[in-house]
C-alpha positions in Angstrom: 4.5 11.7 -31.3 7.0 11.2 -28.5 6.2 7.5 -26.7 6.4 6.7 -22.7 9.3 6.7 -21.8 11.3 3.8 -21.4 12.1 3.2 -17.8 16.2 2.3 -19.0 16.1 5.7 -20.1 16.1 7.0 -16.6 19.2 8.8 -14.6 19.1 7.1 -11.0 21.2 9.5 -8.7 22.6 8.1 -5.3 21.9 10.8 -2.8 24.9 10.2 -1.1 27.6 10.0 -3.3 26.0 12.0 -6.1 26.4 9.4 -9.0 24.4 8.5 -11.8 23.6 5.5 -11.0 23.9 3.3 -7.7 27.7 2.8 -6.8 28.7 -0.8 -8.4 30.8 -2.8 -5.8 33.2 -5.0 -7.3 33.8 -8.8 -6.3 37.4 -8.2 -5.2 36.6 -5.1 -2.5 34.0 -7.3 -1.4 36.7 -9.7 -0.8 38.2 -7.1 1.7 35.1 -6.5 3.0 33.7 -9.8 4.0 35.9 -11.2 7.0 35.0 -7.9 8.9 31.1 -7.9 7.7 30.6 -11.5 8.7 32.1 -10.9 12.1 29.9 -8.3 12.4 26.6 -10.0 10.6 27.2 -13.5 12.2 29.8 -13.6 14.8 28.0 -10.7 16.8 24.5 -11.6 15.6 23.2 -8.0 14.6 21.0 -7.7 12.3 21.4 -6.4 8.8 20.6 -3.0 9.2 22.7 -3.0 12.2 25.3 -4.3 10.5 25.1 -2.1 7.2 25.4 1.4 9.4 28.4 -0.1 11.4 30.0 -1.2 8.3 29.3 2.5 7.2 30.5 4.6 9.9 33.0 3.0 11.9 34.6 1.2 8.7 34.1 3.4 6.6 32.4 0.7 3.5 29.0 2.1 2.0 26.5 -0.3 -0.1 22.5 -0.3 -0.2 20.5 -3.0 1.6 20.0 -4.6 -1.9 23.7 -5.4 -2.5 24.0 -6.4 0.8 21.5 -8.9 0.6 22.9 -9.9 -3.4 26.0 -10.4 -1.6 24.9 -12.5 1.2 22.7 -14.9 -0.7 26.3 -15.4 -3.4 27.7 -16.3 -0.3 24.6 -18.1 1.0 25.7 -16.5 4.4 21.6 -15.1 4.9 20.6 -15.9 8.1 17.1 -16.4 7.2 17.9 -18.1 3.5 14.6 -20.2 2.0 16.9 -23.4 1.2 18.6 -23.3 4.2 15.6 -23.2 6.6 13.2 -25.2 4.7 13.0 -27.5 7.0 13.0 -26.1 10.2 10.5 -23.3 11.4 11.1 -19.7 11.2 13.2 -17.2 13.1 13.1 -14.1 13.2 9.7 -11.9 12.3 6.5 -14.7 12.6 3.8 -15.6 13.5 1.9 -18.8 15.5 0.3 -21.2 13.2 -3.6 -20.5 12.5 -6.1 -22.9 11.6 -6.8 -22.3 7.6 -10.4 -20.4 6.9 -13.5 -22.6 6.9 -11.9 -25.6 8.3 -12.5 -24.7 12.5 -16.0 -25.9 13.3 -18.1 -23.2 14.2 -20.1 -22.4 17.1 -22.8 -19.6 18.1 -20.9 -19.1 21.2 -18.1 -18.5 19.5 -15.6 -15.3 21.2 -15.5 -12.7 18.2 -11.8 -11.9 19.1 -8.0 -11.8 17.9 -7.3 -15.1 18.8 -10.2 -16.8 16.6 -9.6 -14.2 13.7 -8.0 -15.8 9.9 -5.8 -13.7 8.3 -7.1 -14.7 5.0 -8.8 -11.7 3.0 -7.8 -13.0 -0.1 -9.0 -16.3 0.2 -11.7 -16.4 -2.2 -10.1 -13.9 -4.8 -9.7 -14.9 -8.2 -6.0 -15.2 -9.8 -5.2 -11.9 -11.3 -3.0 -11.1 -14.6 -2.5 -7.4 -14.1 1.3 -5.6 -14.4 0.9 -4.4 -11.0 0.5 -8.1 -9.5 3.3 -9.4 -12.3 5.8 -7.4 -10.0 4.8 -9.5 -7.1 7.5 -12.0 -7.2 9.3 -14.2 -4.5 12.1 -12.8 -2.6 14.4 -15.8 -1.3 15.4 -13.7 2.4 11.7 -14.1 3.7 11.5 -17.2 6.3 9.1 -19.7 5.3 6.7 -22.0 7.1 6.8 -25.2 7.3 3.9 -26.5 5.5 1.3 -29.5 6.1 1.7 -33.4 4.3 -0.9 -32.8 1.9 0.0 -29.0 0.8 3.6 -28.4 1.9 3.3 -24.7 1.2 0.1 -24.5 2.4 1.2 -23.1 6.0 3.9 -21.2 4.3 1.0 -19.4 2.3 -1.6 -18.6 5.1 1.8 -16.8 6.9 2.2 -14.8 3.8 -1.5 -13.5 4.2 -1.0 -12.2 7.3 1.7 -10.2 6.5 0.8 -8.6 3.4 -2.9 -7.6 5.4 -0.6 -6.5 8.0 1.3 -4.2 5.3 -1.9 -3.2 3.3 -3.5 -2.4 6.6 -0.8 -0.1 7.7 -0.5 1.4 4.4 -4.3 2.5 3.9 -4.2 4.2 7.8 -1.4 6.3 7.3 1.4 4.0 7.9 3.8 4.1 4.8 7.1 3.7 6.9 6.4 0.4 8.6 4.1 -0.7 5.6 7.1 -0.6 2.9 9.5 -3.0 5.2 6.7 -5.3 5.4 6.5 -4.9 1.1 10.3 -5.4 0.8 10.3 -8.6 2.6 7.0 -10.7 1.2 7.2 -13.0 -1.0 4.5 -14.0 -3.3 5.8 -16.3 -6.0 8.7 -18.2 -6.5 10.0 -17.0 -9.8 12.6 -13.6 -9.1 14.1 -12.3 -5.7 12.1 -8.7 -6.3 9.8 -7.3 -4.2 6.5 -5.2 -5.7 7.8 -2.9 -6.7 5.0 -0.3 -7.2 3.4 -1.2 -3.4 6.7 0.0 -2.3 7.1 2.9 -4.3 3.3 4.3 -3.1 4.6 3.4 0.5 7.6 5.0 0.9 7.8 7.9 3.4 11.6 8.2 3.8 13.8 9.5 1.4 16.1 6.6 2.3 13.1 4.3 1.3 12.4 6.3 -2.0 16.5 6.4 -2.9 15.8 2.2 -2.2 13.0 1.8 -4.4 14.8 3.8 -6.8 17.8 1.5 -7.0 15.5 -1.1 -7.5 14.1 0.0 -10.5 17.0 0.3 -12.1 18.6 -3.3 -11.2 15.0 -4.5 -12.5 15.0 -2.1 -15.7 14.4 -5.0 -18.0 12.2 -7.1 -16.1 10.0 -4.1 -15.9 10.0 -3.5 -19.0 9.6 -6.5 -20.3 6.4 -7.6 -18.3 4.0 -5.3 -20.5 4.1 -4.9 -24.5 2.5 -1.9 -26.2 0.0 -3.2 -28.1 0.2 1.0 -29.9 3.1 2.1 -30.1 2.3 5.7 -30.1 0.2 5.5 -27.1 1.0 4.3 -23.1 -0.1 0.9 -22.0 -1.4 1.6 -18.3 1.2 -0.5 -16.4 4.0 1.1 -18.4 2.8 4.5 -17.8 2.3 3.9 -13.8 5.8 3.0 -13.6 6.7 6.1 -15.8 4.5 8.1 -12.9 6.8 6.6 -10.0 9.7 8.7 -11.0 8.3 12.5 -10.0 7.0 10.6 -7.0 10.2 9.3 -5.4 12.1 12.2 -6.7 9.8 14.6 -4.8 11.1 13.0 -1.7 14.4 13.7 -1.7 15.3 17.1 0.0 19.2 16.8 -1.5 18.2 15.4 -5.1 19.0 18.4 -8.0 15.6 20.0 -8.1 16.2 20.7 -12.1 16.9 17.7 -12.9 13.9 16.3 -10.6 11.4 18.8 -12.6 13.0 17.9 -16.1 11.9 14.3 -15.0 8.4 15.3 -14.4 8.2 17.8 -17.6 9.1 15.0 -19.7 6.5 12.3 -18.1 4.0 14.8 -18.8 4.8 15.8 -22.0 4.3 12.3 -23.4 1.0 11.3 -22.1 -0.6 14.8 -23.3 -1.6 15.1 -26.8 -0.1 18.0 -28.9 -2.9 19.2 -30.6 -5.4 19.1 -29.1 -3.3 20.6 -25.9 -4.7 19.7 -22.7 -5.4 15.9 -23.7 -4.8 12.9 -22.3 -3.3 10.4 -24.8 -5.3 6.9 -25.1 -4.4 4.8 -22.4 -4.0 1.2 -23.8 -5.9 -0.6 -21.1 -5.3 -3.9 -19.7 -5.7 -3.6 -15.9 -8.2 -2.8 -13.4 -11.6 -1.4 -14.3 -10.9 2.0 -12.8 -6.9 1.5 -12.2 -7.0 3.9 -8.9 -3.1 4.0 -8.1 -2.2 5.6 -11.5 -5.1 8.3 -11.2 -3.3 9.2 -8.0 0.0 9.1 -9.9 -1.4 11.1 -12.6 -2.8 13.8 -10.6 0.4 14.1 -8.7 2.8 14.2 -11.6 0.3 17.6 -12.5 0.5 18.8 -9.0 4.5 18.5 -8.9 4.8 20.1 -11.9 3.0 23.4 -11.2 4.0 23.7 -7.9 8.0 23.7 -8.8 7.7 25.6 -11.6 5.3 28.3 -11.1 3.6 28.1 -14.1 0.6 26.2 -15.9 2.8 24.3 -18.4 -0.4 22.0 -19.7 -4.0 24.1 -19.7 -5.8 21.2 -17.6 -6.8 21.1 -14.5 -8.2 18.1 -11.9 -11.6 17.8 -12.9 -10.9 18.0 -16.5 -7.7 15.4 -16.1 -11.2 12.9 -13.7 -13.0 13.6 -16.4 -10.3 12.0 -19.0 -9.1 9.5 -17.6 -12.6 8.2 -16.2 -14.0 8.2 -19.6 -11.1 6.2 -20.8 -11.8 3.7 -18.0 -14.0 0.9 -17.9 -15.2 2.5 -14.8 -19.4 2.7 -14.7 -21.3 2.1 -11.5 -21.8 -1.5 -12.5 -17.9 -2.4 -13.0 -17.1 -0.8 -10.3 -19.9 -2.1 -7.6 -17.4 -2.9 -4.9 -17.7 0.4 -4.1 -20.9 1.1 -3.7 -21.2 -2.5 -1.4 -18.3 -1.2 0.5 -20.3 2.1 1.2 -23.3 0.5 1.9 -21.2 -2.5 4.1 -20.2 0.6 6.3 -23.7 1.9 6.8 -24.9 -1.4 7.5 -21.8 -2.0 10.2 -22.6 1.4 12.1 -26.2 1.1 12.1 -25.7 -2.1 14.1 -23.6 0.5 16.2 -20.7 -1.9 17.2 -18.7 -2.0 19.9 -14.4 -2.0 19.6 -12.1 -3.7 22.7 -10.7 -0.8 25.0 -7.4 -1.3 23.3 -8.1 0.3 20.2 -11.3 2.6 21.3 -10.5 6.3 20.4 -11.1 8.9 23.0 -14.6 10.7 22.5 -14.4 13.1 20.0 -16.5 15.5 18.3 -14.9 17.8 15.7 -15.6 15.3 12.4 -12.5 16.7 10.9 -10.0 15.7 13.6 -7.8 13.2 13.0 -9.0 11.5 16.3 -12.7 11.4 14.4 -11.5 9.8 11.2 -9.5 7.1 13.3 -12.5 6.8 15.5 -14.3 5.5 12.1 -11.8 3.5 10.7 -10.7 1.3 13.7 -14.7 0.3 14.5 -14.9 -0.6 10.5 -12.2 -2.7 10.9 -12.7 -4.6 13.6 -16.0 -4.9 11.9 -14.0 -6.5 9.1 -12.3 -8.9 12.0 -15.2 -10.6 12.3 -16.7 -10.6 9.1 -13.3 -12.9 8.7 -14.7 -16.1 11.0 -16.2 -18.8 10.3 -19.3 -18.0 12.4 -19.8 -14.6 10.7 -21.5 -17.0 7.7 -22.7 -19.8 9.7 -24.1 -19.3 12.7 -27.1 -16.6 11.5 -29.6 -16.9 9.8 -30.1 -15.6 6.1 -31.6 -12.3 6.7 -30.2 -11.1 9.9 -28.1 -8.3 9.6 -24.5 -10.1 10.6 -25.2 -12.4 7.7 -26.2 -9.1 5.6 -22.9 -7.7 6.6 -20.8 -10.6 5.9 -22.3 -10.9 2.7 -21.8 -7.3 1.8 -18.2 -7.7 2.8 -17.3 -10.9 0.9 -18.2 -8.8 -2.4 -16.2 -6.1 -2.1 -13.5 -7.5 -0.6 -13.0 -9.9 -3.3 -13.8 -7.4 -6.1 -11.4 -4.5 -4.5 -8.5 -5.2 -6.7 -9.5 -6.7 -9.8 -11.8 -3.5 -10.3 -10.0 -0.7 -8.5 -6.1 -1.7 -8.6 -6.3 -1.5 -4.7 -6.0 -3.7 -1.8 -9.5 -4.3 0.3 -7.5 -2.1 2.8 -7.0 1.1 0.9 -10.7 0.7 -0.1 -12.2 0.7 3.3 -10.0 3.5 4.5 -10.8 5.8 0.9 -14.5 4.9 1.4 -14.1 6.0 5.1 -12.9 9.2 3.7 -15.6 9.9 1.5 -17.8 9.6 4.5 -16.3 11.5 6.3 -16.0 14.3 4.1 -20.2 14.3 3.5 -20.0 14.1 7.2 -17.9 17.0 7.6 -20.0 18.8 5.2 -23.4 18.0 7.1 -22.0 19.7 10.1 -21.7 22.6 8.8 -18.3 25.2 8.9 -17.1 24.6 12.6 -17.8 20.2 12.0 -18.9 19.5 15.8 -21.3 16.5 16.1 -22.7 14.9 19.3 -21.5 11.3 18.1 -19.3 10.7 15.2 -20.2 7.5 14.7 -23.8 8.6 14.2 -22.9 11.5 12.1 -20.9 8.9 10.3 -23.8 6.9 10.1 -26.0 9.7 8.7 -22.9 10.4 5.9 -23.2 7.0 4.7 -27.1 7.0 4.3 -26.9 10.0 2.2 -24.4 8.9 -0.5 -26.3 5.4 -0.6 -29.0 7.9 -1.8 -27.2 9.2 -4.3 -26.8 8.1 -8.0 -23.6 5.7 -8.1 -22.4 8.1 -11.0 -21.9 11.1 -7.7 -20.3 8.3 -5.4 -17.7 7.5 -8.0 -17.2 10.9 -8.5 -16.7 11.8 -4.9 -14.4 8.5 -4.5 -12.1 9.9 -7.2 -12.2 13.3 -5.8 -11.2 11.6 -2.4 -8.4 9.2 -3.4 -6.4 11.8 -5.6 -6.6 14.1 -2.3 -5.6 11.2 -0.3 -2.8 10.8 -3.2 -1.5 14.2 -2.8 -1.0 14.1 1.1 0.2 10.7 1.0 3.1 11.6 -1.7 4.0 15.1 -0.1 6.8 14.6 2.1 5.9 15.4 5.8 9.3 15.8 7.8 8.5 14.3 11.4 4.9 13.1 10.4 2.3 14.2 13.0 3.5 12.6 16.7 0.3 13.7 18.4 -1.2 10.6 16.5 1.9 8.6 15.7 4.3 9.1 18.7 4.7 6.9 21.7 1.4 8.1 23.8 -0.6 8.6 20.5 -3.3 6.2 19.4 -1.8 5.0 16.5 0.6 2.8 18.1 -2.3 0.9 20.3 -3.5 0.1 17.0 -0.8 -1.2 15.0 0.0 -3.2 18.5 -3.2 -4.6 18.2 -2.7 -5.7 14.6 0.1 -7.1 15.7 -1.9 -9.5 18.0 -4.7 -10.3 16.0 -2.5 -10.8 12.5 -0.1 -12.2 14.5 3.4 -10.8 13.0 5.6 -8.7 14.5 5.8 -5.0 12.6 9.0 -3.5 12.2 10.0 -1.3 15.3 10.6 2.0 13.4 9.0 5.6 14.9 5.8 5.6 13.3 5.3 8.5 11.0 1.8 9.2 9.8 1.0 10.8 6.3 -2.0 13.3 7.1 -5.6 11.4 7.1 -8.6 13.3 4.8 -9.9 14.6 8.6 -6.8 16.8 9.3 
């Protein structure tokens, strides 16, 4: 039987020059290069990108970000270089220092606001040894904090936090295009100058960002492949097979990429993770990840979904539900193994029963067709700032057990630590999918035309209902949701939606807000939003 393939097998194609494979710059026209690039880079202070596009069209010189940044580090010529700065604080993208969680004395007058709010969701989370964190790896061009006596990385860690909440955050709203910068540039161990490489791959909403990742993966061909053994070699180890998936997937968004070669890519992907006889089945999956490993069910479905689109044709006699059904039974994914979900669900219907109350900044205007996008973003920005102050210190301290903020603090300790060690998925992306299911009983409940007097109470009434049901039907409805989500998120959207996501939308309030609270700055691109479960 034919075996994943290996990722070294792959034909990268640079979109520009139309080469397999990136360009390869030699050391000698660097050389040439590097007196009129350092002028540009240090004398003039641009920044890097600014610096790569004048290198491009005015001189004429084309490399990728990557080798730029390979380049300048051999040099040691970064402006924000780890050794370099390590003692000094940072320039550049930060953030003002924060007290650590748990260590601020609390109060019952305490201001639930952005200034008292930790940016530490991972706090209590327990190491993980999964392929998808493996790829999370330092990457020397981040500035680092300067760190306390006692813990010198200490500070340098809580500033970490921040930004990859910031970038998960972003990501799980609709975000890609500002949440993939923020994945290129953190850190998270000290070991290889790589970013994660899948988080960047589901975030990319450019084709410039999926011709970037792509590079990637091939620099990092061996690492990759080197981070998971198959344990059977006839069948595909889960973390092998999602970076398999990634391929179709940043093919699909380039509009200049050879379409025949792009579907060959996703013929063959296919082709080795079905059975031949019986046709229609899924190979074993070797399992050594999450419970219920959500980002390669989304890669999965859309690898199907590509495929019978381009070509017209059902090449493979399955379909969605039979592929859930599959791949569910092959996952470790009963109600019990998977119970961050259901406390997520029932942490929602606990926070809009309190019916809470957002800051002007981020309150939506009224709305009452449940499958706007306005509705959905109604929803998720009250959750969230629900979640802000689940986050202090006084959320656990100041009531009493039994009340409902303790109730809700409780609720969200549990799924919040259990998000990605059972579903793959940042605490983020769960709170946004689960929103999604909500909405969509919601949307249900009101019947064809969707109009509801309050969408936080129809919201409300959503999230009662599926707590009734059996956690079997709310897993169901969760996978249902996420490969949907999958689908939109993947399909390239020229221009996004600027109704939500342009200058006077209410998108940009939020991620300004964000800003504030996490205290980073995001990067100043035009926000393009991927199409919520609402639309």
């Amino acid at each position: 039987m034919p075996r994943t393939k290996d990722p070294r097998e792959y034909k990268f194609v640079d979109t520009e020059t139309k080469h397999h494979n990136a360009k390869r710059i030699t050391d000698e026209e660097w050389q040439r290069q590097r007196e009129t690039m350092l002028d540009i880079y240090i004398n003039q202070n641009k920044t890097l990108d600014m610096t790569i596009e004048e290198m491009k069209s005015v001189h004429g010189f084309t490399a990728t970000r990557r080798q730029y940044i390979h380049i300048l580090d051999k040099w040691e010529k970064r402006k924000y270089n780890k050794d370099k700065n390590a003692g000094a604080l940072p320039s550049g993208p930060s953030r003002k220092q924060a007290p650590r969680y748990g260590l601020r004395p609390s109060t019952p007058e305490d201001d639930i606001s952005e200034e008292n709010f930790l940016s530490s969701a991972y706090t209590d989370s327990p190491g993980l040894q999964t392929p998808t964190e493996a790829l999370w790896v330092h990457r020397t061009s981040f500035p680092q904090a300067v760190g306390s006596a006692d813990d010198p990385l200490a500070d340098g860690r809580l500033h970490l936090e921040s930004w990859h909440q910031a970038a998960d955050i972003l990501f799980a709203c609709g975000d890609g295009k500002s949440a993939f910068r923020l994945y290129m540039d953190i850190p998270v161990g000290p070991e290889s100058p790589s970013p994660n490489l899948i988080a960047c791959a589901r975030a990319a909403q450019t084709p410039e960002q999926a011709k970037e990742v792509r590079q990637l993966l091939q620099e990092k061909a061996d690492e990759l492949c080197s981070l998971e053994t198959r344990e059977d070699e006839e069948n595909p180890s889960g973390g092998v097979l999602l970076l398999d998936l990634l391929l179709p997937c940043l093919f699909s968004w380039d509009e200049d990429e050879d379409r025949h070669g792009s579907t060959q890519v996703i013929e063959t992907q296919i082709k080795d993770i079905l059975c031949d006889q019986p046709r229609g089945m899924l190979k074993p999956i070797t399992h050594r990840g999450p419970k219920l490993d959500v980002p390669l069910y989304q890669h999965l479905s859309y690898a199907f979904k590509l495929w019978n689109d381009r070509t017209g044709e059902d090449l493979v006699s399955i379909q969605a539900d039979e592929l859930l059904d599959q791949f569910v039974a092959q996952q470790r994914a009963s109600a019990d193994e998977v119970g961050c979900l259901i406390l997520c669900l029932q942490w929602c219907h606990e926070v809009l029963v309190s019916k809470p109350r957002v800051p002007e900044e981020i309150r939506v205007p009224f709305a009452t067709r449940i499958r706007s996008p306005e509705a959905v973003y109604q929803v998720i920005f009250t959750l969230w700032y629900a979640w802000v102050k689940c986050m202090l210190p006084s959320a656990s301290t100041s009531s009493p057990p039994g009340s409902p903020p303790y109730l809700v603090s409780h609720l969200f300790r549990a799924w919040a630590t259990d998000a990605q060690p059972q579903l793959g998925i940042s605490p983020a992306e769960l709170l946004v999918s689960v929103i999604h299911v909500i909405m969509a009983e919601a949307a249900q409940a009101t019947g064809r035309f969707g109009i509801a007097g309050d969408v936080l109470d129809a919201a409300r009434n959503a999230a009662e209902s599926l707590i009734a049901e059996s956690p079997e039907y709310v897993v169901r409805c969760f996978l249902n949701q996420v490969r949907e989500d999958g689908n939109r998120r993947m399909s390239p959207t020229p221009g996004g939606f600027p109704g939500i996501g342009g200058p006077a939308g209410i998108f940009p309030r939020f991620r300004t807000f964000i800003s504030r609270v996490l205290q980073v700055e995001l990067p100043n691109d035009d926000v393009s939003l991927f199409p919520l479960s609402g639309r």
